[in-house]
Structure formats: structure tokens, C-alpha cells
C-alpha positions in Angstrom: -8.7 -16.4 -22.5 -6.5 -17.1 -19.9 -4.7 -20.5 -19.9 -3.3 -22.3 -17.2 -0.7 -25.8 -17.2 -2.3 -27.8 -14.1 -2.8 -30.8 -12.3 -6.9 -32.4 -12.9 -7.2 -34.8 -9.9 -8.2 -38.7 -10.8 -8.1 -41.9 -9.6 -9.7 -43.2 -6.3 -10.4 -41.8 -2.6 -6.8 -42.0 -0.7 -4.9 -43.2 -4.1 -4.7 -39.4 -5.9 -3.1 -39.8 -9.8 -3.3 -36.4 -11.7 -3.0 -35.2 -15.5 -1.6 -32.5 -15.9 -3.4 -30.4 -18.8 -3.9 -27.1 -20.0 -7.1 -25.7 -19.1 -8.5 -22.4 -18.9 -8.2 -20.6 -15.7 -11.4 -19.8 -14.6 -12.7 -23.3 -14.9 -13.0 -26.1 -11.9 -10.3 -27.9 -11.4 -11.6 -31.5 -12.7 -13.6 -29.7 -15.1 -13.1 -29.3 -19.3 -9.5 -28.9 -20.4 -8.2 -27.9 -23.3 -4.9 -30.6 -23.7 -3.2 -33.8 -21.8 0.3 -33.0 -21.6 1.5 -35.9 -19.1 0.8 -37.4 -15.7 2.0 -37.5 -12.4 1.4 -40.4 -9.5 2.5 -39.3 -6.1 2.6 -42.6 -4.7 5.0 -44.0 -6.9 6.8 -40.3 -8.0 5.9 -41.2 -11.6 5.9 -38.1 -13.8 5.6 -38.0 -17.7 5.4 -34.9 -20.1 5.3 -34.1 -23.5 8.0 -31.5 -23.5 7.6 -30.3 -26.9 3.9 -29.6 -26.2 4.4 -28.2 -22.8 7.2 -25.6 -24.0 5.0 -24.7 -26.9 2.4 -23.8 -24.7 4.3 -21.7 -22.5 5.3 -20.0 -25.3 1.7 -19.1 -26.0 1.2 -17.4 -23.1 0.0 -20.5 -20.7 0.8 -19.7 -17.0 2.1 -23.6 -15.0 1.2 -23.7 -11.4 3.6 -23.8 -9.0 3.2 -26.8 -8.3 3.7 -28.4 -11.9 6.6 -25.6 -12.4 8.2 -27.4 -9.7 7.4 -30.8 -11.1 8.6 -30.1 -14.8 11.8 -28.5 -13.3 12.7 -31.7 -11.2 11.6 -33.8 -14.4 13.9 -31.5 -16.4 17.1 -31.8 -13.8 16.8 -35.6 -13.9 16.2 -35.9 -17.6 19.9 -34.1 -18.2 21.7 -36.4 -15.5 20.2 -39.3 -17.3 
């Protein structure tokens, strides 16, 4: 099965909030996943993640999106200058 780390689109018409879970590729994007690992808000630039679960999936063979690569790795930079 192929796995994917990707953002599941919630909240309300014009006010987007995502999860980002792990979910298997060929399924919809808003559809089944497998695990919540965090959240992101773009209105506010709110991101959360559960590192330890996010590496450990990686490390399972999970493939992040570009989109959440480039989240986790801004999430990362700030997290060491904090």
C-alpha cells in the first residue's frame, strides 16, 4: 500500500483548516486516513505535529507532499531557534 503524509481539508467555505494525516495514496483527499499527526490553519499560520509519529512514519516508507514537506521543514527551523 502506498502511504502518503497530507493535508485533509476541513473547516468552512472561505475559512480552510487542514489535518494533516497519513492516508493511503489512492484515496480522495477528504476521504478515510489512516492517522492525525497535527494541523495546520492558514489564516492564523498555526501548525502543530507530532514529530515522533511523523518521523516514524517516514521511516516506514510514507511519502509527505510537498506541500507538508515544506511545512514540517519551516516547523522544524523554528522549533531549533526557539
Amino acid at each position: 500500500m502506498a502511504l502518503s503524509i497530507r493535508l485533509a481539508r476541513f473547516g468552512a467555505k472561505k475559512k480552510p483548516f487542514y489535518r494533516v494525516v497519513t492516508a493511503d495514496k489512492r484515496a480522495p483527499r477528504d476521504g478515510a486516513f489512516i492517522e492525525k499527526l497535527g494541523h495546520y490553519n492558514p489564516q492564523t499560520k498555526d501548525f502543530t505535529l507530532d514529530q515522533a509519529r511523523y518521523d516514524s512514519w517516514v521511516n516506514e516508507g510514507a511519502k509527505p507532499s510537498d506541500t507538508v514537506a515544506r511545512l514540517v521543514r519551516q516547523y522544524r527551523r523554528t522549533q531549533a531557534s526557539a
